[in-house]
MARROKE-470713 format. One record per atom (N, C-alpha, C): atom name; x, y, z. Coordinates in nm, 2 decimals, m for minus. Last residue first. Layout:
{'CA',{X,Y,Z}};
...
This chain:
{'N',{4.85,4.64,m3.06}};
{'CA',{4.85,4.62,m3.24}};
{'C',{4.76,4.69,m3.31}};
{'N',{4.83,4.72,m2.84}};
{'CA',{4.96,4.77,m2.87}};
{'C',{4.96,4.75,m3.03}};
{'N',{4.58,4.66,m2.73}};
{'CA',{4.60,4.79,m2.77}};
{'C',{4.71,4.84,m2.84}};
{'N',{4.60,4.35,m2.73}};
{'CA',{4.53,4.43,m2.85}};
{'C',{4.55,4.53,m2.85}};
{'N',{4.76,4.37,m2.49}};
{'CA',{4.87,4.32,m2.58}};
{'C',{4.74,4.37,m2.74}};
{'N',{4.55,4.46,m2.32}};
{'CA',{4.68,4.54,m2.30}};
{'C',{4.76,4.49,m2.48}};
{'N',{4.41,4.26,m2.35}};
{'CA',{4.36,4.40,m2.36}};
{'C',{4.44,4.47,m2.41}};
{'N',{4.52,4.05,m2.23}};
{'CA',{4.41,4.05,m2.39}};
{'C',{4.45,4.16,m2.44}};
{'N',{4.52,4.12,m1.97}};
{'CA',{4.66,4.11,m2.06}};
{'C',{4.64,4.07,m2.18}};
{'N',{4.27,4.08,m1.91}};
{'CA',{4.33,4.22,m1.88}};
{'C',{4.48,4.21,m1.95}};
{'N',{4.22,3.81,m1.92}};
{'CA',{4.18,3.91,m2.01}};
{'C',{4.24,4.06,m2.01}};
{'N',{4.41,3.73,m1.74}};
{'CA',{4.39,3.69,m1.85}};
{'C',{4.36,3.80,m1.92}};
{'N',{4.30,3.86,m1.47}};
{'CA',{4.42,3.92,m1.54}};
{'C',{4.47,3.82,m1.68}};
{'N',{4.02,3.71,m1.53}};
{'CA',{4.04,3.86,m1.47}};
{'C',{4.17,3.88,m1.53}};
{'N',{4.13,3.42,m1.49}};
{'CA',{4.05,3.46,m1.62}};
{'C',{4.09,3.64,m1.61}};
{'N',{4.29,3.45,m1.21}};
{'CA',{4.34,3.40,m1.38}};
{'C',{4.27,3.44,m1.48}};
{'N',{4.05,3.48,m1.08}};
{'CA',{4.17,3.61,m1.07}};
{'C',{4.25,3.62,m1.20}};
{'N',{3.91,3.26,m1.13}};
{'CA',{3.81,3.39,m1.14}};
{'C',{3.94,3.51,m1.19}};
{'N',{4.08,3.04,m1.03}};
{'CA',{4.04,3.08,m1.15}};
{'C',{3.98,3.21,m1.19}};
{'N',{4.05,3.16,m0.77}};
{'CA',{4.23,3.12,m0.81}};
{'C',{4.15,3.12,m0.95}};
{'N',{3.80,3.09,m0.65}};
{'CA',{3.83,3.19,m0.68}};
{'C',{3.97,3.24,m0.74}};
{'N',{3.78,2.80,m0.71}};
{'CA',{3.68,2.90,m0.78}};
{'C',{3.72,3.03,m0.81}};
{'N',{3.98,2.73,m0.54}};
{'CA',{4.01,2.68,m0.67}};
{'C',{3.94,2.80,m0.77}};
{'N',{3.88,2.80,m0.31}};
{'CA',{4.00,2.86,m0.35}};
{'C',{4.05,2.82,m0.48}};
{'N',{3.63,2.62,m0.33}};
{'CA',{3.65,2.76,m0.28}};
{'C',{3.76,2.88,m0.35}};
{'N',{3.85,2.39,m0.25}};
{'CA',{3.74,2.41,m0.39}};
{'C',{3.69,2.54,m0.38}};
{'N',{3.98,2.43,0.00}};
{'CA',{4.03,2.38,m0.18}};
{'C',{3.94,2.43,m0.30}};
{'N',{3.88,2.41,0.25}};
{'CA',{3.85,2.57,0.15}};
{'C',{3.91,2.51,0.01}};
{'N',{3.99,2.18,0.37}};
{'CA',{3.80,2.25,0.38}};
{'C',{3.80,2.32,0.25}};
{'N',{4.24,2.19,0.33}};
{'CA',{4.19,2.12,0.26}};
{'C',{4.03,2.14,0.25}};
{'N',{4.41,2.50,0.28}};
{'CA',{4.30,2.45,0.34}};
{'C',{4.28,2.31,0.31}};
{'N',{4.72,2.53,0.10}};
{'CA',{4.56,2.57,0.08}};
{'C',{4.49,2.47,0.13}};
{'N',{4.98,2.70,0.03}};
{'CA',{4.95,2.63,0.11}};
{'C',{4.81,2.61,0.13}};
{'N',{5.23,2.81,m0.23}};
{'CA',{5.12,2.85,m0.15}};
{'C',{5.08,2.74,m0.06}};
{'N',{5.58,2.86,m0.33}};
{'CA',{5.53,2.79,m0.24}};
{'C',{5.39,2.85,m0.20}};
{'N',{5.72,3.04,m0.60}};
{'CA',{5.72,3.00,m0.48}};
{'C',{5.66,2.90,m0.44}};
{'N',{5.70,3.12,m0.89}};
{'CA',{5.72,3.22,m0.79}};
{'C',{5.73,3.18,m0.61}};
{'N',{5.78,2.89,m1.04}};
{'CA',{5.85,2.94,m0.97}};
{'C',{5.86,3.09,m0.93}};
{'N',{5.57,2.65,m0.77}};
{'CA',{5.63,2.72,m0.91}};
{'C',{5.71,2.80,m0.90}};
{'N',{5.35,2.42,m0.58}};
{'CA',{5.52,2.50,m0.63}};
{'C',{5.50,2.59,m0.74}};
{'N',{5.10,2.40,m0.31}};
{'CA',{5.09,2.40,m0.48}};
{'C',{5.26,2.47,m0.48}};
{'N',{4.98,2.14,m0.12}};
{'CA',{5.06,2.20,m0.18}};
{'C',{5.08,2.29,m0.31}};
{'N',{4.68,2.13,0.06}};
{'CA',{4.72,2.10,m0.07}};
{'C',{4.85,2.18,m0.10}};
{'N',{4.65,1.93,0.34}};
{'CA',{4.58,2.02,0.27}};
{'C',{4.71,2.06,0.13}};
{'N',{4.68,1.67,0.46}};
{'CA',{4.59,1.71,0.38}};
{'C',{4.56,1.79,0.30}};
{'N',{4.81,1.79,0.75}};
{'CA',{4.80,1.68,0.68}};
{'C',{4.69,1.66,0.61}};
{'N',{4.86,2.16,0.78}};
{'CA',{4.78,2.00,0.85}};
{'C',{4.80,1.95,0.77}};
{'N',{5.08,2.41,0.84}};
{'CA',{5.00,2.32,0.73}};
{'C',{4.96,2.20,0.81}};
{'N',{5.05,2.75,0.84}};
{'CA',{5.05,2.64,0.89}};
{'C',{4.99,2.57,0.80}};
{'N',{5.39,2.94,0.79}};
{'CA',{5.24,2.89,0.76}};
{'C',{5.23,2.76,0.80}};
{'N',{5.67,3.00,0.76}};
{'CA',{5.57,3.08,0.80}};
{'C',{5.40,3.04,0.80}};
{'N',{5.76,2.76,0.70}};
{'CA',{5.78,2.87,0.63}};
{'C',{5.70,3.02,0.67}};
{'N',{5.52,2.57,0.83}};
{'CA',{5.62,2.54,0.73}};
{'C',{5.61,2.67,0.72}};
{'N',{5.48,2.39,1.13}};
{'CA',{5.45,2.54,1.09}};
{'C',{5.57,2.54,0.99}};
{'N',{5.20,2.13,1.11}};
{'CA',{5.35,2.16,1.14}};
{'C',{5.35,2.32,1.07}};
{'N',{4.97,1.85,1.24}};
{'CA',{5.06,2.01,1.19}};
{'C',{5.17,2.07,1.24}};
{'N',{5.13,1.53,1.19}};
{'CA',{5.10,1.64,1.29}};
{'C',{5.14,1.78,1.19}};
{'N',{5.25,1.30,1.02}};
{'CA',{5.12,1.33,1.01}};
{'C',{5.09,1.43,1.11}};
{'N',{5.57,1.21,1.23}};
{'CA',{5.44,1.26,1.11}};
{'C',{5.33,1.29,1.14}};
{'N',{5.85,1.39,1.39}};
{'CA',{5.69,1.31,1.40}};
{'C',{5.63,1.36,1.29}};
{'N',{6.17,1.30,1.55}};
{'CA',{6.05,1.32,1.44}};
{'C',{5.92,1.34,1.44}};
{'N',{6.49,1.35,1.70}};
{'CA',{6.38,1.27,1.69}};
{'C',{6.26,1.34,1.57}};
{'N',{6.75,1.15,1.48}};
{'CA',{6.58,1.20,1.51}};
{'C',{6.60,1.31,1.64}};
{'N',{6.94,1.09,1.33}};
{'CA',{6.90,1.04,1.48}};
{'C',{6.78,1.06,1.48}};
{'N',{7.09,1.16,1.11}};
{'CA',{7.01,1.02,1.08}};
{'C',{6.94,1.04,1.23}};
{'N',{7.22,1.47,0.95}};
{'CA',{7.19,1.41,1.03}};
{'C',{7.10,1.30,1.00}};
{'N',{7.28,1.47,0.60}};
{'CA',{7.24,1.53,0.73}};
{'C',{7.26,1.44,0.79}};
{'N',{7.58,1.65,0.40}};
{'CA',{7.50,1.55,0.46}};
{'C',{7.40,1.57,0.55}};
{'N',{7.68,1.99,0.20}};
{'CA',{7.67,1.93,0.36}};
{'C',{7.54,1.78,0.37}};
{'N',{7.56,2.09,0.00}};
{'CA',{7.67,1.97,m0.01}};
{'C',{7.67,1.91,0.13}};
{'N',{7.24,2.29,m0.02}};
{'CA',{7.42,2.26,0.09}};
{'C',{7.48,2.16,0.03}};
{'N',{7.08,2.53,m0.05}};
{'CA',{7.10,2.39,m0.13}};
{'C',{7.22,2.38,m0.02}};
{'N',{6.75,2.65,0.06}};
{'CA',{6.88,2.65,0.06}};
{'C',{6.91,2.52,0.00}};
{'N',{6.45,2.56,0.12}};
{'CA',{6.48,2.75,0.19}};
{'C',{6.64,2.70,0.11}};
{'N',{6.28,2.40,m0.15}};
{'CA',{6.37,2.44,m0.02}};
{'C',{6.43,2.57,0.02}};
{'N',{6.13,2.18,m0.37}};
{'CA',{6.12,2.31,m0.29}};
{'C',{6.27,2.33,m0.19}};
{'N',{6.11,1.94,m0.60}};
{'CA',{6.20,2.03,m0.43}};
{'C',{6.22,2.15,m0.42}};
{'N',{6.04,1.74,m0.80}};
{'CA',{6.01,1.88,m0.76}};
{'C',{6.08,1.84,m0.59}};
{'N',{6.23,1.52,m1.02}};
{'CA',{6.17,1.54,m0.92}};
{'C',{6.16,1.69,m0.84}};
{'N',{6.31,1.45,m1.28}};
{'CA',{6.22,1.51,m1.29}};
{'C',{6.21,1.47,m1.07}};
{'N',{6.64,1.39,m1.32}};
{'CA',{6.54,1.27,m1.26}};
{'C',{6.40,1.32,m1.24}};
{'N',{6.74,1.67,m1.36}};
{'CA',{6.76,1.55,m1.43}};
{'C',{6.63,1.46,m1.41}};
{'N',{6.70,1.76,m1.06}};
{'CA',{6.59,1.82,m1.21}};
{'C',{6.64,1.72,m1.32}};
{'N',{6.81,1.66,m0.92}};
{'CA',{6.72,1.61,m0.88}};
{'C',{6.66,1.67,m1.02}};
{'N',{7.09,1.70,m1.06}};
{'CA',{7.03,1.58,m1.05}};
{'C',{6.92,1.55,m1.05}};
{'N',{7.09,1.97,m0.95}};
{'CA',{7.10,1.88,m1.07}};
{'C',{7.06,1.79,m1.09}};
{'N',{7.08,1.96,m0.64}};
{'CA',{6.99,2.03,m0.74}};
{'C',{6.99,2.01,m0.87}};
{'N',{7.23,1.80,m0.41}};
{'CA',{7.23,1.73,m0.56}};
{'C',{7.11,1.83,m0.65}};
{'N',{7.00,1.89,m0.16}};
{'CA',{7.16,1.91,m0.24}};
{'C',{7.12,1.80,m0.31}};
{'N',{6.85,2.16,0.09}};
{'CA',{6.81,2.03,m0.05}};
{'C',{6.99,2.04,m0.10}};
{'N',{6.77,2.25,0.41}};
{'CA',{6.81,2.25,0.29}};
{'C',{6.82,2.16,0.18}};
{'N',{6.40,2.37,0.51}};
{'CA',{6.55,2.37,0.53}};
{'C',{6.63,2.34,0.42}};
{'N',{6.15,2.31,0.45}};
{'CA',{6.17,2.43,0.52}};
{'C',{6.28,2.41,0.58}};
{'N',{6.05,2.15,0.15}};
{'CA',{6.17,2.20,0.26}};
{'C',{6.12,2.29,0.34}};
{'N',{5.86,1.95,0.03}};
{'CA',{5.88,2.12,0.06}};
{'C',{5.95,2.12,0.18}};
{'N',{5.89,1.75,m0.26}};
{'CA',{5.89,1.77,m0.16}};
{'C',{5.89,1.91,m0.12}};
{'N',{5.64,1.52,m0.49}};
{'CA',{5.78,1.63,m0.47}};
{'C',{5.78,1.61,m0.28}};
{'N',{5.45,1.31,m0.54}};
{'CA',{5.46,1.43,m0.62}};
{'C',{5.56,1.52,m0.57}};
{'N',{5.55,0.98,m0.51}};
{'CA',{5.61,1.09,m0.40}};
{'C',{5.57,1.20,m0.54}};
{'N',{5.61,0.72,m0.64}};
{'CA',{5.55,0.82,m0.66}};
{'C',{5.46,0.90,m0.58}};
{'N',{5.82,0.56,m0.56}};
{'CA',{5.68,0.57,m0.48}};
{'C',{5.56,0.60,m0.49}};
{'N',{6.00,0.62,m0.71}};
{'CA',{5.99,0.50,m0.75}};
{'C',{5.83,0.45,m0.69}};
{'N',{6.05,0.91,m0.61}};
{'CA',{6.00,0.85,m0.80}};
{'C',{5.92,0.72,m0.76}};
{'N',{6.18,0.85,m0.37}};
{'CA',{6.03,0.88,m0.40}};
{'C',{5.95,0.89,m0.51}};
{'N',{6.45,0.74,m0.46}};
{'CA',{6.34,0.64,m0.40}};
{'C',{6.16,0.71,m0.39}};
{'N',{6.51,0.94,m0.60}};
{'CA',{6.53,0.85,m0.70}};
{'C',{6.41,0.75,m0.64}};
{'N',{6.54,1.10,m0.35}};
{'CA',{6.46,1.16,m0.53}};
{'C',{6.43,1.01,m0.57}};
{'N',{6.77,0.98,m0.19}};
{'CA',{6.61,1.03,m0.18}};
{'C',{6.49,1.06,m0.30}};
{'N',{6.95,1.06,m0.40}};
{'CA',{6.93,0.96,m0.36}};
{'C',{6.74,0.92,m0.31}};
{'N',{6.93,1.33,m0.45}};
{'CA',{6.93,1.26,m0.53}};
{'C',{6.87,1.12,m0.50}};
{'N',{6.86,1.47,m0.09}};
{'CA',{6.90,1.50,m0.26}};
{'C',{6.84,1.34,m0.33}};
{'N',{6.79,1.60,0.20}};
{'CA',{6.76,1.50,0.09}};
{'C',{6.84,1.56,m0.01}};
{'N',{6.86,1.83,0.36}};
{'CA',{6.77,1.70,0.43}};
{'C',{6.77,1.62,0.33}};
{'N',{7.16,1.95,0.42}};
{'CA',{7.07,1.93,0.34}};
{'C',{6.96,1.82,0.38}};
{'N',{7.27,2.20,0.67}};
{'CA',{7.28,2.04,0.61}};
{'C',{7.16,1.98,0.53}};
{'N',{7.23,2.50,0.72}};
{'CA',{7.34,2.39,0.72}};
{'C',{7.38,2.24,0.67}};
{'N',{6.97,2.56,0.71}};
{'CA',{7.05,2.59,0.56}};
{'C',{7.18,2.49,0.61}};
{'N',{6.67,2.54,0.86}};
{'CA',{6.79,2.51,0.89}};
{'C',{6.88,2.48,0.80}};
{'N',{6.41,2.54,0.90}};
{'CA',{6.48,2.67,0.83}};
{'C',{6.61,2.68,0.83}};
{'N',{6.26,2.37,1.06}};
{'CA',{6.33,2.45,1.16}};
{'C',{6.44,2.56,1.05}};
{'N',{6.16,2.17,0.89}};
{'CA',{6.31,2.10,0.95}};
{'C',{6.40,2.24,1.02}};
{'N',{5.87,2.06,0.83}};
{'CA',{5.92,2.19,0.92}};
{'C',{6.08,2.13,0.91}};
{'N',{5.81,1.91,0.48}};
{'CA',{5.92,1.88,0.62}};
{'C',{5.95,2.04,0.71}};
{'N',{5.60,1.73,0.31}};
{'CA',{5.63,1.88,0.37}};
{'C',{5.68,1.87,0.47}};
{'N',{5.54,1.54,0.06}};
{'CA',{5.61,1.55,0.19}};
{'C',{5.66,1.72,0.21}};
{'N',{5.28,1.52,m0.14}};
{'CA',{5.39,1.60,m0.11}};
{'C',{5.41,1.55,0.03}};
{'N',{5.12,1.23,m0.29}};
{'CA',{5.13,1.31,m0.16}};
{'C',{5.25,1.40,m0.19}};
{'N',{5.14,1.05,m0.51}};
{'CA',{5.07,1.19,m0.52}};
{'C',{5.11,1.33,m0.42}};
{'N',{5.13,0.76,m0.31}};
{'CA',{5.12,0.82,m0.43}};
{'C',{5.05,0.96,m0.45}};
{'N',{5.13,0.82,0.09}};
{'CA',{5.08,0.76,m0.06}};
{'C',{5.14,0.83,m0.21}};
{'N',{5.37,0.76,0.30}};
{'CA',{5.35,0.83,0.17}};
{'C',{5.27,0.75,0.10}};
{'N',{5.51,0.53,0.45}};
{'CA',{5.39,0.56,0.46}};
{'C',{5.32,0.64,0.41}};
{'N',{5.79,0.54,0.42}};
{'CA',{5.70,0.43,0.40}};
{'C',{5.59,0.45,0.40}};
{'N',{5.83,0.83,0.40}};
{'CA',{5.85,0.74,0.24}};
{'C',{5.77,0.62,0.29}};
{'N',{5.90,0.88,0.67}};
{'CA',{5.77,0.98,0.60}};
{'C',{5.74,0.85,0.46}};
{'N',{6.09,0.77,0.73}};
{'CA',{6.00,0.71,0.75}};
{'C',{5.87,0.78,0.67}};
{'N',{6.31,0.94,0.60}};
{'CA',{6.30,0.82,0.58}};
{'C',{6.18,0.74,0.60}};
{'N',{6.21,1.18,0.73}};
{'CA',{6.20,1.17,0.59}};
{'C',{6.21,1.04,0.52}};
{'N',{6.25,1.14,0.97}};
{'CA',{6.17,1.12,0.95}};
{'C',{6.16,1.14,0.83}};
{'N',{6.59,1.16,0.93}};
{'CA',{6.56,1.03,1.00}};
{'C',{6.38,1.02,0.94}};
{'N',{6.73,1.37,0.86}};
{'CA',{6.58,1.34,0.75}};
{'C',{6.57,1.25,0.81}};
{'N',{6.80,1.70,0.99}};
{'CA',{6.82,1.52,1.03}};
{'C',{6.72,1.48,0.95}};
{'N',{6.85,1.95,1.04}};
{'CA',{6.94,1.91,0.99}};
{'C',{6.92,1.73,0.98}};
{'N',{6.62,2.01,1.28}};
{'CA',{6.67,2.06,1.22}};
{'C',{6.80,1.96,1.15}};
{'N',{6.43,1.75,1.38}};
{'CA',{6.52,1.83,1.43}};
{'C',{6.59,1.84,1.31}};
{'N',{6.05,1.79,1.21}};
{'CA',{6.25,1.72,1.25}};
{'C',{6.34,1.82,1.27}};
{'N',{5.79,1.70,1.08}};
{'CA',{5.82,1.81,1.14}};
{'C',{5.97,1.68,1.23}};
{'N',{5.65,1.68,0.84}};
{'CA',{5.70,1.58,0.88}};
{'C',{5.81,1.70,0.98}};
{'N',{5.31,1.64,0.64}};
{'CA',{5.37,1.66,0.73}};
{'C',{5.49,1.63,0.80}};
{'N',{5.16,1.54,0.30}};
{'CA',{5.19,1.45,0.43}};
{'C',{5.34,1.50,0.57}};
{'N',{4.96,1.75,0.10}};
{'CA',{5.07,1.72,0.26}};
{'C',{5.08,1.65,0.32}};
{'N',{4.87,1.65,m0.20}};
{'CA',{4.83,1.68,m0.05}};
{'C',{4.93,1.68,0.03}};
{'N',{4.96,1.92,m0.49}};
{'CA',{4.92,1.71,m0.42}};
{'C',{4.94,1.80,m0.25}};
{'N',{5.24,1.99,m0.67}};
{'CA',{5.12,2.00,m0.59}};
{'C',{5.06,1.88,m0.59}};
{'N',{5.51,2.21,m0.82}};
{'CA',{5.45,2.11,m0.71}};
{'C',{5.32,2.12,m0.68}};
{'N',{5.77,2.18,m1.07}};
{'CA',{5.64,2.21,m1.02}};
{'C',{5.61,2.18,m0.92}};
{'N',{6.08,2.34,m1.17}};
{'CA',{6.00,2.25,m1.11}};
{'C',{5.86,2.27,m1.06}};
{'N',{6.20,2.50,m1.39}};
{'CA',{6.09,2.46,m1.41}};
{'C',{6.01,2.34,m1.36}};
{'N',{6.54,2.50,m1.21}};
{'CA',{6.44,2.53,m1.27}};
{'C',{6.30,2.47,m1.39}};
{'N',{6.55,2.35,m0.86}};
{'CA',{6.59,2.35,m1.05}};
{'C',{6.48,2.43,m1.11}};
{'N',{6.47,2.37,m0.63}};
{'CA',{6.62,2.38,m0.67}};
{'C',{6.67,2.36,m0.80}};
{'N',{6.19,2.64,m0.55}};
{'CA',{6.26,2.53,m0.67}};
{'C',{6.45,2.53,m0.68}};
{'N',{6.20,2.82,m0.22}};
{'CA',{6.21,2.77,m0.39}};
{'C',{6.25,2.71,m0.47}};
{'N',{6.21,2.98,0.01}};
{'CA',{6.17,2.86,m0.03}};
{'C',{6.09,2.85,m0.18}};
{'N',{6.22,3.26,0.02}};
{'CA',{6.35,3.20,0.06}};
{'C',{6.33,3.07,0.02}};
{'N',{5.95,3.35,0.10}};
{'CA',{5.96,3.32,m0.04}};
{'C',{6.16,3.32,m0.08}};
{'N',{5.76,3.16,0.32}};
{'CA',{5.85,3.26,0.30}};
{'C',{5.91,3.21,0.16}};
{'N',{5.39,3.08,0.14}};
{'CA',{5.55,3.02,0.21}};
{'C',{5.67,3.15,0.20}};
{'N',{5.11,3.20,0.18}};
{'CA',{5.23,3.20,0.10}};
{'C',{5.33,3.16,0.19}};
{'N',{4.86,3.17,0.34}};
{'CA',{4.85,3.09,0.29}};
{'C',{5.00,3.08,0.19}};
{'N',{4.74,3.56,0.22}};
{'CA',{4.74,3.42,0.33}};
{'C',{4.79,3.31,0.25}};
{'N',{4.60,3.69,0.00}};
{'CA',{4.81,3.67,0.04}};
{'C',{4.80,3.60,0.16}};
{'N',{4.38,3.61,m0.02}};
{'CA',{4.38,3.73,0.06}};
{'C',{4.52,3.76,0.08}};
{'N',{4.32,3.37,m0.16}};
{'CA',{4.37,3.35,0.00}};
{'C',{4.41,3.50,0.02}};
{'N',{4.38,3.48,m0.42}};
{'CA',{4.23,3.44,m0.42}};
{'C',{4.24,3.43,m0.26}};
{'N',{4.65,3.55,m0.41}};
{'CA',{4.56,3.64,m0.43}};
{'C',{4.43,3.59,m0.37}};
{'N',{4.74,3.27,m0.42}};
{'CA',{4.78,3.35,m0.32}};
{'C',{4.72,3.47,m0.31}};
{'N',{4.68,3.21,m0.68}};
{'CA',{4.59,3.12,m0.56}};
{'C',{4.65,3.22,m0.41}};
{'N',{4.82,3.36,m0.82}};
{'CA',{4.72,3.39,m0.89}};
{'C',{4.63,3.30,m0.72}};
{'N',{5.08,3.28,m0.74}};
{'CA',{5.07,3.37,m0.75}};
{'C',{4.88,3.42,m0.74}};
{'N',{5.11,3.01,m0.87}};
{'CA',{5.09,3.02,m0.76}};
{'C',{5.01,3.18,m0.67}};
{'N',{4.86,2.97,m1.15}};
{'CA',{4.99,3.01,m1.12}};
{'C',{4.95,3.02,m0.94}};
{'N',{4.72,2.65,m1.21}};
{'CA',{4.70,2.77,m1.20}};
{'C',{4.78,2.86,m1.15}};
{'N',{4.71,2.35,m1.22}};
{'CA',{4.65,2.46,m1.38}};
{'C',{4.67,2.59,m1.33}};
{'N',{4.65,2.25,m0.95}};
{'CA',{4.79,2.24,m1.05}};
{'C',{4.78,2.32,m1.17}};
{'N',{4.35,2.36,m0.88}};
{'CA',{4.47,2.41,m0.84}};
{'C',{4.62,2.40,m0.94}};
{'N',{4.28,2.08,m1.05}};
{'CA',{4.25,2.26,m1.14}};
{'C',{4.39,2.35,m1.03}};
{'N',{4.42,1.87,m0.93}};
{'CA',{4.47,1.93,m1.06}};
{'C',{4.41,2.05,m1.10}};
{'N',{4.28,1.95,m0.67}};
{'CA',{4.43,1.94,m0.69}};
{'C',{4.48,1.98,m0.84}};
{'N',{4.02,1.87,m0.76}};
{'CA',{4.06,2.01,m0.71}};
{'C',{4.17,2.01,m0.70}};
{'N',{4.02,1.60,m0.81}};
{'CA',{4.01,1.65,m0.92}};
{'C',{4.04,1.83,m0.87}};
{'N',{4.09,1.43,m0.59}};
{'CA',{4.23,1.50,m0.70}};
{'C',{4.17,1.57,m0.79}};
{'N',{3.99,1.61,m0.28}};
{'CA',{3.96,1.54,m0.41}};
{'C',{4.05,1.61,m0.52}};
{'N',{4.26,1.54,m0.02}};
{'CA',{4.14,1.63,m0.10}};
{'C',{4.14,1.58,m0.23}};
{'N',{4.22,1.32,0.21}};
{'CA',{4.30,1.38,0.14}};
{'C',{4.20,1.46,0.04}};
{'N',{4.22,1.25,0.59}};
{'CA',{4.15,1.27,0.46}};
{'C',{4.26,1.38,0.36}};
{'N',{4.48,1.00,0.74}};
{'CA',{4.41,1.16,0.69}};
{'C',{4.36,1.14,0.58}};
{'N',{4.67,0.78,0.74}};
{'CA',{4.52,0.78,0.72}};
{'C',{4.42,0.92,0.73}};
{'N',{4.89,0.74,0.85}};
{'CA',{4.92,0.81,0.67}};
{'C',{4.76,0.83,0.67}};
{'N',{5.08,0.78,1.15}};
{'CA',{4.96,0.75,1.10}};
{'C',{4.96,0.81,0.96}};
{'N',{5.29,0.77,1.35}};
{'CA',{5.31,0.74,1.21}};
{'C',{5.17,0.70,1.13}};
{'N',{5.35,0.99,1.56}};
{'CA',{5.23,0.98,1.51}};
{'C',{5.28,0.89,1.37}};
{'N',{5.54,0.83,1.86}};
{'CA',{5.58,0.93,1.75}};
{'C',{5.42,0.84,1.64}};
{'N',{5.55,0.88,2.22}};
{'CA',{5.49,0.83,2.09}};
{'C',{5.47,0.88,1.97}};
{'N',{5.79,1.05,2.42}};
{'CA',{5.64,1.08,2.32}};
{'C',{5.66,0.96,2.24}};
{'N',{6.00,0.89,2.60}};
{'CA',{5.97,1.00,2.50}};
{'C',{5.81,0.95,2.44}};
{'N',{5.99,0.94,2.96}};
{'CA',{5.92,0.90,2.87}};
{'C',{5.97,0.95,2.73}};
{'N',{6.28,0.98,3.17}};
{'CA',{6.18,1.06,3.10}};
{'C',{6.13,0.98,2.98}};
């Protein structure tokens, strides 16, 4: 039996940083309204430290449960900025990355990562400022075998994500946003912000 040809392509279009950073400016919460609540990661996937952030484009990395073998390769071919977003199947038994991992996607400048399985060393990684999402934390090691593949959509957390389209963390969770619709969803992610902005103007003048 053949195995498949594994996609190591990093050359997807990425969305303009200037819509990344207004998205970064805006609670997750508030871009998950503007997407109709489409577009939210099961909310089992969250910051392993507190006041981690995330956002930057998707670079995809769908693996047998419990094994970062593609997480290792995801890192050579990561640009700067990119989030690595790993399907790894919701799998809490064995941690796909910690510390070690953190330290080398600093050095890459890797804007974070999004589990859809488990993360360990959660101290550390918030020591060393790196964002990590994850459904779970383990001590448990992972797997090295494979098999992997990048750059293909992949179904993170209940949602699908293509290569490209924009991560955003906090700590109400994980959204996931189009890369077509970014700017769209930026327009309207502000409009909701200003809207309950002012509406909590209101509220906090009526009490003085």
């Amino acid at each position: 039996m053949t195995t498949p040809a594994i996609d190591t392509s990093a050359d997807f279009d990425r969305p303009d940083p200037a819509i990344v950073d207004r998205l970064a400016n805006l609670p997750a919460a508030n871009i998950g309204d503007a997407m109709d609540r489409l577009g939210v990661a099961d909310s089992a996937i969250q910051a392993v430290w507190p006041g981690a952030k995330l956002a930057g484009p998707a670079f995809p990395v769908w693996t047998r449960p419990g094994d970062n073998k593609g997480i290792h390769a995801a890192l050579q071919l990561a640009r700067p900025g990119d989030v690595i977003v790993v399907a790894g199947g919701a799998d809490e038994s064995r941690a796909l990355l910690g510390e070690l991992i953190g330290e080398r996607a600093i050095n890459l400048g890797v804007a974070g990562f999004a589990l859809d399985g488990a993360a360990r060393d959660a101290e550390a990684l918030g020591e060393i400022g790196m964002p990590v999402f994850a459904r779970a934390t383990s001590p448990a090691g992972p797997y090295k075998d494979g098999p992997f593949r990048l750059g293909t959509a992949v179904a993170f957390g209940g949602v699908p994500v293509l290569p490209g389209d924009i991560i955003i963390g906090d700590s109400d969770g994980v959204v996931v946003i189009p890369r077509e619709q970014a700017a769209a969803v930026a327009e309207a992610a502000e409009a909701v912000f200003a809207d309950e902005t002012s509406r909590r103007q209101a509220i906090v003048a009526a009490r003085s």
